[in-house]
N, CA, C and O atoms as CSV, one atom per row, in Angstrom:
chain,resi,resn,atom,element,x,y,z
A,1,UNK,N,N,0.783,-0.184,-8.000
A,1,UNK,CA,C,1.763,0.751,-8.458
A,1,UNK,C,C,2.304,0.254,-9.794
A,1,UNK,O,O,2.757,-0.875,-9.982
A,2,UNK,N,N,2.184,1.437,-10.898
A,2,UNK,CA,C,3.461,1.178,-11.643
A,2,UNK,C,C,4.314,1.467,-12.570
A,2,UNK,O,O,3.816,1.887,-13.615
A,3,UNK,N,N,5.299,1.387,-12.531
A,3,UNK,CA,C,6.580,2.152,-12.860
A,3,UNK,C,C,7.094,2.071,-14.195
A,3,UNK,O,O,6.372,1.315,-14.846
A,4,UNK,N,N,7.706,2.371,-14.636
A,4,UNK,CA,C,8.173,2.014,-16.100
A,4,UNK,C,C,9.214,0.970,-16.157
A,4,UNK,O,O,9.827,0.549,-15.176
A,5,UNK,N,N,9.398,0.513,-17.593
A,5,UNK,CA,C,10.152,-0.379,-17.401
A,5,UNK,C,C,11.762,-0.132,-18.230
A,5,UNK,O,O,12.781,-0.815,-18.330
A,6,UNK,N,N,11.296,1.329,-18.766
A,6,UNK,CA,C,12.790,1.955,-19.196
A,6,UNK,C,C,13.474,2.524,-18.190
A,6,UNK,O,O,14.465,3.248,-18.286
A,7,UNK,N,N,12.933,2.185,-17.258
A,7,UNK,CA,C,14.294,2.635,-15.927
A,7,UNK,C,C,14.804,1.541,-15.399
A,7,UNK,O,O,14.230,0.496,-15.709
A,8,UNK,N,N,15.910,1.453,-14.538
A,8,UNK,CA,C,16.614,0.707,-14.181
A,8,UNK,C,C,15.808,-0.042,-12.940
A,8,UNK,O,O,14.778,0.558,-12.632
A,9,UNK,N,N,16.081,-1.234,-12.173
A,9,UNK,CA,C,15.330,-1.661,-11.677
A,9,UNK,C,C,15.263,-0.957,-9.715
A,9,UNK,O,O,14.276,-0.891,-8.982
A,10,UNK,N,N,16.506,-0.609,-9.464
A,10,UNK,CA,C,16.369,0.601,-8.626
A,10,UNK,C,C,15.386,1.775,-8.572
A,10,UNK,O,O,14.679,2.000,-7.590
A,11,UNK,N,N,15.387,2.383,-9.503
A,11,UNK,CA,C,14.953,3.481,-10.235
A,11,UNK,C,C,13.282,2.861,-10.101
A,11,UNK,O,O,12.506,3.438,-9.340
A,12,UNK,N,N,12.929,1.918,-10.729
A,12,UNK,CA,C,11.826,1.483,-10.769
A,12,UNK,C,C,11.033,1.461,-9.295
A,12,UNK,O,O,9.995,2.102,-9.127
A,13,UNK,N,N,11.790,0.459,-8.007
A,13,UNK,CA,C,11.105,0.485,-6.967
A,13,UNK,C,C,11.483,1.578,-6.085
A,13,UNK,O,O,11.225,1.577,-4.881
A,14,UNK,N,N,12.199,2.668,-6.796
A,14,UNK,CA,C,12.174,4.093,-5.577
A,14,UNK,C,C,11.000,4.911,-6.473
A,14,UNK,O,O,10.375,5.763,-5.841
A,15,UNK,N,N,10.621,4.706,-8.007
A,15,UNK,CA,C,9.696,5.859,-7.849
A,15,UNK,C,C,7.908,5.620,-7.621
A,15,UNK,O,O,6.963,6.406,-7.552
A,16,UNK,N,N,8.082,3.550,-7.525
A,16,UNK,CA,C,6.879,3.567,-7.135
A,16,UNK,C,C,6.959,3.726,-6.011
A,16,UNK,O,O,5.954,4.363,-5.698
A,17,UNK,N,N,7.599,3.525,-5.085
A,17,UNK,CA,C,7.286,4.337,-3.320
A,17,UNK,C,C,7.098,5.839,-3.831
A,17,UNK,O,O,5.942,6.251,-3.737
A,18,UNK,N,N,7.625,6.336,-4.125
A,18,UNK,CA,C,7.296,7.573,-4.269
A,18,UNK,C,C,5.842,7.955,-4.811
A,18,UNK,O,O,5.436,9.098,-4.600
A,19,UNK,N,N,5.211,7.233,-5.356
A,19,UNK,CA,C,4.086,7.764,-6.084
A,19,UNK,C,C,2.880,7.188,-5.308
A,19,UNK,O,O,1.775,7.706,-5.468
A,20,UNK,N,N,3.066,5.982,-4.349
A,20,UNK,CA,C,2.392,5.261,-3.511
A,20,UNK,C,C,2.565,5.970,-2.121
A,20,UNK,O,O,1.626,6.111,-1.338
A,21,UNK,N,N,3.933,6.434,-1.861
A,21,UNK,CA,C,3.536,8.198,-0.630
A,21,UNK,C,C,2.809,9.338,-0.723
A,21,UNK,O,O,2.356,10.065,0.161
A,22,UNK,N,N,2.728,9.435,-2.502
A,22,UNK,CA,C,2.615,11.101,-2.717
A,22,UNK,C,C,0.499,10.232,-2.728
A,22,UNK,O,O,-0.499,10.593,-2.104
A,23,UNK,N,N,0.721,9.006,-3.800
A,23,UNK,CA,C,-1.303,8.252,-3.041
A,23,UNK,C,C,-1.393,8.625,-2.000
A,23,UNK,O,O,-2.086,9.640,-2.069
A,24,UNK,N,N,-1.072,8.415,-0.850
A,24,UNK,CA,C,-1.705,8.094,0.366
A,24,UNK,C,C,-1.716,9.604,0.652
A,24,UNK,O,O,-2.846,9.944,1.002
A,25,UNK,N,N,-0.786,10.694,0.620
A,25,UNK,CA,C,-1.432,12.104,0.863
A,25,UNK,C,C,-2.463,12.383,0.030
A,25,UNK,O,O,-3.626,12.286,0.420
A,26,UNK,N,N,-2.144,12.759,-1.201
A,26,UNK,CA,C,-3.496,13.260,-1.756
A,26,UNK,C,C,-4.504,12.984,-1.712
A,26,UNK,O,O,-5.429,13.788,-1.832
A,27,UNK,N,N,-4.686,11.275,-1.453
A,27,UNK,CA,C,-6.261,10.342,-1.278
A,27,UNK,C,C,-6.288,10.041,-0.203
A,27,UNK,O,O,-7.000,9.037,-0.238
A,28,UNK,N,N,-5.910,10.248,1.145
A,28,UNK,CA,C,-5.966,9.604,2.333
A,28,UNK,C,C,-7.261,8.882,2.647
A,28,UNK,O,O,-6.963,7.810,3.174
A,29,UNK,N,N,-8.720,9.035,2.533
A,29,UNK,CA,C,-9.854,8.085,2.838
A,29,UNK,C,C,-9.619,6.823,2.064
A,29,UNK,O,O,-9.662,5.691,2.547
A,30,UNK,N,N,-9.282,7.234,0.393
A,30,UNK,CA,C,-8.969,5.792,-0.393
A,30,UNK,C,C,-7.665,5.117,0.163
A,30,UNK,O,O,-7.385,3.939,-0.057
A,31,UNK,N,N,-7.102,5.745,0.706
A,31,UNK,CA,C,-5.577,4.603,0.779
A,31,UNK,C,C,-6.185,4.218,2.480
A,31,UNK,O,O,-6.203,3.039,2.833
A,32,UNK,N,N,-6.612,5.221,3.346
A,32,UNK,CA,C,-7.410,4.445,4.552
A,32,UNK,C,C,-8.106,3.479,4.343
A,32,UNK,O,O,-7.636,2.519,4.953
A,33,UNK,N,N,-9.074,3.198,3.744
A,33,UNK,CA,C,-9.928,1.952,3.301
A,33,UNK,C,C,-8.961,0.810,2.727
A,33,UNK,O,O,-8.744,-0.324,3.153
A,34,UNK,N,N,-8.581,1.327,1.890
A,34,UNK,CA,C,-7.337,0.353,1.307
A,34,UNK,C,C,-6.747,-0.594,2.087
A,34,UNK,O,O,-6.699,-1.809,1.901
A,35,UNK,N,N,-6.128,0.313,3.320
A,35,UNK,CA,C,-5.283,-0.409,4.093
A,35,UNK,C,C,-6.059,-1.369,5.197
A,35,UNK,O,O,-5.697,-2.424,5.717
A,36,UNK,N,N,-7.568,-0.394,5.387
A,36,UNK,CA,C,-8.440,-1.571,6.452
A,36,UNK,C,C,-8.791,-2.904,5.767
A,36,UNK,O,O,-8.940,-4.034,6.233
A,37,UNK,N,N,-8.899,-2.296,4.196
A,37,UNK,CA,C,-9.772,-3.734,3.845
A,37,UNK,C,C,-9.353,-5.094,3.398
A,37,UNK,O,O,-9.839,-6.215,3.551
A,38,UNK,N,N,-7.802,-4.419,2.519
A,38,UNK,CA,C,-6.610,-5.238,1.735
A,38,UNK,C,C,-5.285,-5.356,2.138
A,38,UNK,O,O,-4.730,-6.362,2.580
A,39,UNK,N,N,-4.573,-3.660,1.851
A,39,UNK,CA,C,-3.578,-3.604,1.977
A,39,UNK,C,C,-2.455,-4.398,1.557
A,39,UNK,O,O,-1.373,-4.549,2.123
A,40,UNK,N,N,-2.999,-5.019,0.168
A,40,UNK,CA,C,-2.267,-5.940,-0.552
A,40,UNK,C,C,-1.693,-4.443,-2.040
A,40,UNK,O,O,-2.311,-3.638,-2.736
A,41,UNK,N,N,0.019,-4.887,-1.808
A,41,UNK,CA,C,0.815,-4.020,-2.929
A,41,UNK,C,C,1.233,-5.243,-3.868
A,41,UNK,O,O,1.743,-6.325,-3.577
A,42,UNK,N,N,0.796,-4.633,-5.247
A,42,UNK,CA,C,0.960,-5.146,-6.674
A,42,UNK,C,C,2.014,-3.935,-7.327
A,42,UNK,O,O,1.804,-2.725,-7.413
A,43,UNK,N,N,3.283,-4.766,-7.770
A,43,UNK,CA,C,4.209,-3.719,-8.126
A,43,UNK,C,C,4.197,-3.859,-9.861
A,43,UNK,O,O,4.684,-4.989,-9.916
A,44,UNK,N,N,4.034,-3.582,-10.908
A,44,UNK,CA,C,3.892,-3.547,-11.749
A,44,UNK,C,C,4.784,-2.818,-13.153
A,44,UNK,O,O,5.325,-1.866,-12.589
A,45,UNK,N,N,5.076,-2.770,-14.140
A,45,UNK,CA,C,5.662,-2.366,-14.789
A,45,UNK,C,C,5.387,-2.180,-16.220
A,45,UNK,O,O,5.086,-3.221,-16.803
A,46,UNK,N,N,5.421,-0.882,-17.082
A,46,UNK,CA,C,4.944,-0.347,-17.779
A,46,UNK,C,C,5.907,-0.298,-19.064
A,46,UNK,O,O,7.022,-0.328,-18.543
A,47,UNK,N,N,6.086,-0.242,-20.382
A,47,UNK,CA,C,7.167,-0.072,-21.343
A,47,UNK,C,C,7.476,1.374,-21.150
A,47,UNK,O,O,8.657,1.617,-21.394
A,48,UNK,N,N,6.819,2.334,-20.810
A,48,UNK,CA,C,7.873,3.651,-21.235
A,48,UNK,C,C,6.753,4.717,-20.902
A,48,UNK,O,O,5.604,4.297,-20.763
A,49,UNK,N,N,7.061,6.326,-20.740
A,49,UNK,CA,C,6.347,7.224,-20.364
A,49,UNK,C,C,4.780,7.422,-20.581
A,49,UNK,O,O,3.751,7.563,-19.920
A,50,UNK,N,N,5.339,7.327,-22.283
A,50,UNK,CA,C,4.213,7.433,-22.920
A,50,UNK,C,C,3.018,6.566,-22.760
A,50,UNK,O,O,1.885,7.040,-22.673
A,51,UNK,N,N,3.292,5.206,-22.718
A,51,UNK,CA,C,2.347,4.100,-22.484
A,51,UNK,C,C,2.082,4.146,-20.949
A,51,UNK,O,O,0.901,3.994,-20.637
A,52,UNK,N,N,2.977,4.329,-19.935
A,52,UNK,CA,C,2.252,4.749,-18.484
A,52,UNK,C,C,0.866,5.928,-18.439
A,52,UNK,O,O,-0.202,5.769,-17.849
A,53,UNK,N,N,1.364,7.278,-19.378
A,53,UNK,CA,C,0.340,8.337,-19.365
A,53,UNK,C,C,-1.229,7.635,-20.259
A,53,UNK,O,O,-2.423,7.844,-20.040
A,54,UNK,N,N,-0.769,7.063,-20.938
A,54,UNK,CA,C,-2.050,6.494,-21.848
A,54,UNK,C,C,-2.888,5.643,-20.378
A,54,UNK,O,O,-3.829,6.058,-19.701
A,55,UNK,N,N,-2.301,4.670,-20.290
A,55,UNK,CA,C,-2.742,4.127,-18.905
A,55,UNK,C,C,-3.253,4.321,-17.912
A,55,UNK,O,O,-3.942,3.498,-17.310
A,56,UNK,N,N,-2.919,5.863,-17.431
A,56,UNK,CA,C,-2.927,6.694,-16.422
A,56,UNK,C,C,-4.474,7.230,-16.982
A,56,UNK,O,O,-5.212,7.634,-16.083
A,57,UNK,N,N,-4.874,7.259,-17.992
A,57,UNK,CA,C,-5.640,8.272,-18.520
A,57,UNK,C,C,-7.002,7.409,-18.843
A,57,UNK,O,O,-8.158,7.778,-19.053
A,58,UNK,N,N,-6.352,6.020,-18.793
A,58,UNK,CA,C,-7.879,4.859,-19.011
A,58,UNK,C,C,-8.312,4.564,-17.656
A,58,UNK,O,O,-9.480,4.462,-17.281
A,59,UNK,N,N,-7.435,4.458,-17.075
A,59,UNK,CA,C,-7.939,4.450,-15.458
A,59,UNK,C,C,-8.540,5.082,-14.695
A,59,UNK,O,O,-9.345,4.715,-13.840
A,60,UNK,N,N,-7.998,6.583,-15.098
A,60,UNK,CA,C,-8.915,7.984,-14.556
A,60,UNK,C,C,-10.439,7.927,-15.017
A,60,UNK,O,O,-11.430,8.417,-14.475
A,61,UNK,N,N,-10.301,7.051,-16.385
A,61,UNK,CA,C,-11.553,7.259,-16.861
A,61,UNK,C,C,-12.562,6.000,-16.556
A,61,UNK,O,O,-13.553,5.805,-17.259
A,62,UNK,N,N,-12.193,5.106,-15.361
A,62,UNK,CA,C,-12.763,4.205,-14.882
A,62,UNK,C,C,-13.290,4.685,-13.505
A,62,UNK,O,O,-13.527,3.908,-12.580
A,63,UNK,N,N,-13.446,5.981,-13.447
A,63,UNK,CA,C,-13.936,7.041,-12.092
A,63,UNK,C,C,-12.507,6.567,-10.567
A,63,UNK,O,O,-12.460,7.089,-9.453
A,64,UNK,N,N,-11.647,5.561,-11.079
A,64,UNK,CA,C,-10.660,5.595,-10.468
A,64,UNK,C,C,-9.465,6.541,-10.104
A,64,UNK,O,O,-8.794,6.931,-11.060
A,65,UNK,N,N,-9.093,6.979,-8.797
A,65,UNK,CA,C,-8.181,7.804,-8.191
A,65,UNK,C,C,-6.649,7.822,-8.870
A,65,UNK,O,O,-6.300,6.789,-8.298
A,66,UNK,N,N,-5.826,8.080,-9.409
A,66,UNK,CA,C,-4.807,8.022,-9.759
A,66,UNK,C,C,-3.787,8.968,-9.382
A,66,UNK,O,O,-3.974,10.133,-9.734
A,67,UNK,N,N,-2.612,8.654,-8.652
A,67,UNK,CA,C,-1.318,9.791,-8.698
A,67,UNK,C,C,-0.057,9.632,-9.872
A,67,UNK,O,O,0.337,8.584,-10.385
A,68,UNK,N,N,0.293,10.626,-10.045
A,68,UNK,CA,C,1.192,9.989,-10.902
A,68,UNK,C,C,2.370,10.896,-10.730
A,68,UNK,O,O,2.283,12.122,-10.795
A,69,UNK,N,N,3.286,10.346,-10.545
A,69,UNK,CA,C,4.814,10.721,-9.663
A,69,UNK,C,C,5.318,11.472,-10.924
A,69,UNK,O,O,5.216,11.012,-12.062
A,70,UNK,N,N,5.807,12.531,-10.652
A,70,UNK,CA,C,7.032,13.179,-11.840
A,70,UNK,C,C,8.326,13.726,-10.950
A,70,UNK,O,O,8.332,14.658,-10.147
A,71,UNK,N,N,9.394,12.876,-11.336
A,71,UNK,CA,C,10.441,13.034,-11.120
A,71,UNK,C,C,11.478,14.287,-11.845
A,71,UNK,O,O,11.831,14.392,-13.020
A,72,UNK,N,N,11.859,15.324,-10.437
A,72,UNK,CA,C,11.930,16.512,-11.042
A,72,UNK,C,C,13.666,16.099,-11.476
A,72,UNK,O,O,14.206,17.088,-11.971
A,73,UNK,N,N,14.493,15.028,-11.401
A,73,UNK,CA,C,15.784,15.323,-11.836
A,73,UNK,C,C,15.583,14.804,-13.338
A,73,UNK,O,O,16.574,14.725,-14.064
A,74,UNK,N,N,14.155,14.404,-13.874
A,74,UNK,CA,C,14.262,13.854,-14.772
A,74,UNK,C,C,13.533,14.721,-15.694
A,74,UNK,O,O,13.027,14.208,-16.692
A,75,UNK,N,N,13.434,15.822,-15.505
A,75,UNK,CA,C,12.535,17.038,-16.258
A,75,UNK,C,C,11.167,16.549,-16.189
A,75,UNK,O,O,10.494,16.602,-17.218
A,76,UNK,N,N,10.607,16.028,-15.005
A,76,UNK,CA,C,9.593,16.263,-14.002
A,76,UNK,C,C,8.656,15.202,-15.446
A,76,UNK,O,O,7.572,15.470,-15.965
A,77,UNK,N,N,9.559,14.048,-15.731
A,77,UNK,CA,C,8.996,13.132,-16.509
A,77,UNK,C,C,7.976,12.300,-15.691
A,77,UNK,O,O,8.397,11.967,-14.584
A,78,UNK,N,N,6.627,11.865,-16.029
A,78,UNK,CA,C,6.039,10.631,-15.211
A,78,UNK,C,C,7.348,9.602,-14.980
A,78,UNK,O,O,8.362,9.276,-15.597
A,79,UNK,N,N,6.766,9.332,-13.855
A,79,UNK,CA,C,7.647,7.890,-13.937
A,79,UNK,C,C,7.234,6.734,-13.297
A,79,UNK,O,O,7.831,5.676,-13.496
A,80,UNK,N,N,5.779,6.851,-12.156
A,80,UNK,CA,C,5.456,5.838,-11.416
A,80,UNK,C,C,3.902,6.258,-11.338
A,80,UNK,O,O,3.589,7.448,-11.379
A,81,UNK,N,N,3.205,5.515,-11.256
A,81,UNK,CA,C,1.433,5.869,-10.630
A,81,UNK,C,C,1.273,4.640,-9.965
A,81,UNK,O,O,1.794,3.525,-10.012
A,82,UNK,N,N,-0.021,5.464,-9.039
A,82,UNK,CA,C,-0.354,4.789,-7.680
A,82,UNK,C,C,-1.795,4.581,-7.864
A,82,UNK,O,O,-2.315,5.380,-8.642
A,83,UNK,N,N,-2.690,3.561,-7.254
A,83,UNK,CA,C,-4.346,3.708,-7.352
A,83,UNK,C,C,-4.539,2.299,-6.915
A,83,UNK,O,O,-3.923,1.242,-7.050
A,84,UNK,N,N,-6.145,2.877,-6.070
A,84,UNK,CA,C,-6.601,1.791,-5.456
A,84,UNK,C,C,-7.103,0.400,-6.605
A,84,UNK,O,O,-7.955,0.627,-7.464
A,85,UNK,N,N,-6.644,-0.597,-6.511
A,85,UNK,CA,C,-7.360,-1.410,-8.006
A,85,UNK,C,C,-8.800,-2.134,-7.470
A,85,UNK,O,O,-9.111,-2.649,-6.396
A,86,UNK,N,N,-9.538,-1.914,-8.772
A,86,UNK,CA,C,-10.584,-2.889,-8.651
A,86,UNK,C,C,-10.813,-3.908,-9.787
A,86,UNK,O,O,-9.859,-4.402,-10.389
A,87,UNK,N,N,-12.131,-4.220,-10.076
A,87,UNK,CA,C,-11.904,-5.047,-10.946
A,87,UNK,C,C,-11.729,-4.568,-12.455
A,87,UNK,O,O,-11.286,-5.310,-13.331
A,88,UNK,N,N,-12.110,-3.290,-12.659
A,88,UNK,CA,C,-11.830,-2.346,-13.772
A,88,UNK,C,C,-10.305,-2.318,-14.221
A,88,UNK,O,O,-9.843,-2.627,-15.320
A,89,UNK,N,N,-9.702,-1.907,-13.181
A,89,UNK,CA,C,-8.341,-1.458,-13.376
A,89,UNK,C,C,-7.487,-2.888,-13.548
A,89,UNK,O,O,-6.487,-3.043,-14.248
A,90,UNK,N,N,-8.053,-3.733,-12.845
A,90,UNK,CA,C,-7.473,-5.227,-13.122
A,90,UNK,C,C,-7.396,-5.428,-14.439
A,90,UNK,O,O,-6.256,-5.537,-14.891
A,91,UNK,N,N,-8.245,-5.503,-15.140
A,91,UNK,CA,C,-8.825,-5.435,-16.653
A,91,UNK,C,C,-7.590,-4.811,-18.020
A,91,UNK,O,O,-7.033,-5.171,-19.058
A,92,UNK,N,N,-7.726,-3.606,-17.029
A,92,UNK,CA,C,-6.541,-2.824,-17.749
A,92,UNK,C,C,-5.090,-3.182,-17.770
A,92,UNK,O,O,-4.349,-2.975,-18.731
A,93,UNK,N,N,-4.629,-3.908,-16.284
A,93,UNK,CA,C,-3.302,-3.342,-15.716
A,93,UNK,C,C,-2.984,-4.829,-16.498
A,93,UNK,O,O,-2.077,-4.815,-17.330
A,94,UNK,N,N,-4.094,-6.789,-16.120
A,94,UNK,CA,C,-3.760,-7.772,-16.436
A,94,UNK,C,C,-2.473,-8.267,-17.353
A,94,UNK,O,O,-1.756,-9.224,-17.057
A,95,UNK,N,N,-2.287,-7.260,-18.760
A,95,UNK,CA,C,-1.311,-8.238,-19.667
A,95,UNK,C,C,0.591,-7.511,-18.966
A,95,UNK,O,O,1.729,-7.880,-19.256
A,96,UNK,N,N,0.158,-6.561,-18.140
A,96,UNK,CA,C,1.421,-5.939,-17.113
A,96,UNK,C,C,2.734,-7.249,-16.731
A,96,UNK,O,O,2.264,-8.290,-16.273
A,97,UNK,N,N,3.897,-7.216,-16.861
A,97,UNK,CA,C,4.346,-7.834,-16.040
A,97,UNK,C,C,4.756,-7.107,-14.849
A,97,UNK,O,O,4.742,-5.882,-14.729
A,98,UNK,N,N,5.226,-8.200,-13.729
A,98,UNK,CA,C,5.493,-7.749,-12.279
A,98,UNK,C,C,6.499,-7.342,-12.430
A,98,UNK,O,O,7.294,-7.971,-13.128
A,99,UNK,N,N,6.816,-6.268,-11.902
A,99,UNK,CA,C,8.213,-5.568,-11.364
A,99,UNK,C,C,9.212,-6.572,-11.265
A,99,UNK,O,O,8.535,-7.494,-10.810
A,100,UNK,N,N,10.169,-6.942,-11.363
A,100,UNK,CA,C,11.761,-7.371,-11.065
A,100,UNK,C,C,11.510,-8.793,-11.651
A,100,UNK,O,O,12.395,-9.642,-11.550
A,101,UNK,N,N,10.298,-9.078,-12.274
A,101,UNK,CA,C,10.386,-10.482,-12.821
A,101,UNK,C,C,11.569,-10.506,-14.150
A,101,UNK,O,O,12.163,-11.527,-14.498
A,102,UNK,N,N,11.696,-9.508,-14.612
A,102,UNK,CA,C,12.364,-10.086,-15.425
A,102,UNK,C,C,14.177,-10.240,-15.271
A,102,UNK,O,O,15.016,-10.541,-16.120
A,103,UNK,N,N,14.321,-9.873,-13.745
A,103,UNK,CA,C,15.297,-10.226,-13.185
A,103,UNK,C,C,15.835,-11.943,-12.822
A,103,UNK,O,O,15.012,-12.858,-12.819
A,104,UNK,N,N,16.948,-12.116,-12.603
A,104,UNK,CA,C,17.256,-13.504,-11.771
A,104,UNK,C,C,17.552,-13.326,-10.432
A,104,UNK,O,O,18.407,-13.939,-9.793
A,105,UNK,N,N,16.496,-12.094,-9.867
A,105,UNK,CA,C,16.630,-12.470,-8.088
A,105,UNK,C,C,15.466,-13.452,-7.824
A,105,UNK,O,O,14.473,-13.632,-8.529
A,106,UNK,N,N,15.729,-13.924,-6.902
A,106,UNK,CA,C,14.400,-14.640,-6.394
A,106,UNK,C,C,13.953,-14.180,-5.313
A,106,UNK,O,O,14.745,-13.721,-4.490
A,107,UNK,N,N,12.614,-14.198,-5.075
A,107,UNK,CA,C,12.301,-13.414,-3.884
A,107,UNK,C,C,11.560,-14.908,-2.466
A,107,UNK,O,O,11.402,-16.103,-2.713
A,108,UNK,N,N,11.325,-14.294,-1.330
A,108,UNK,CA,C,11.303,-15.272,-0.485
A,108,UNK,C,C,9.708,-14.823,-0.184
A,108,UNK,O,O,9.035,-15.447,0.637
């Protein structure tokens, strides 16, 4: 999953659930396999709309599945995408930082 990083960090991990619910309906065999084979979540974070849709659009073009969440209080702006990764999309997503790293929570 991943989200932008011009939203707040709330904002960030409600609209990748959201875009990782709205995955698993639209692709249900890919997020089934997913979950038999891995079921490992990578939360990720993007600079801003524009650079998520660019993203969104290199990935599609790696014959990879993509959802991509638009949040309607936000004039139905992207704001999160979902997709199974392989080593393609690794490629792409790599110079990404993780979600809430650039916070001072620590996680357990």
């Amino acid at each position: 999953m991943i989200s932008r990083g011009d939203l707040s960090i709330g904002q960030q991990a409600v609209q990748s659930t959201h875009a990782a619910i709205d995955f698993i309906f639209h692709h249900p065999d890919e997020a089934g396999a997913w979950h038999k084979t891995s079921n490992t979540l990578v939360s990720l974070i993007e600079t801003n709309e524009k650079s998520l849709l660019s993203l969104s659009c290199d990935i599609k073009r790696t014959g990879v599945s993509v959802t991509e969440f638009r949040e309607p209080w936000m004039n139905d702006q992207v704001t999160a995408i979902a997709f199974v990764s392989n080593e393609e999309t690794r490629k792409l997503t790599k110079n990404l930082p993780l979600a809430l790293k650039q916070t001072n929570l620590q996680t357990v």
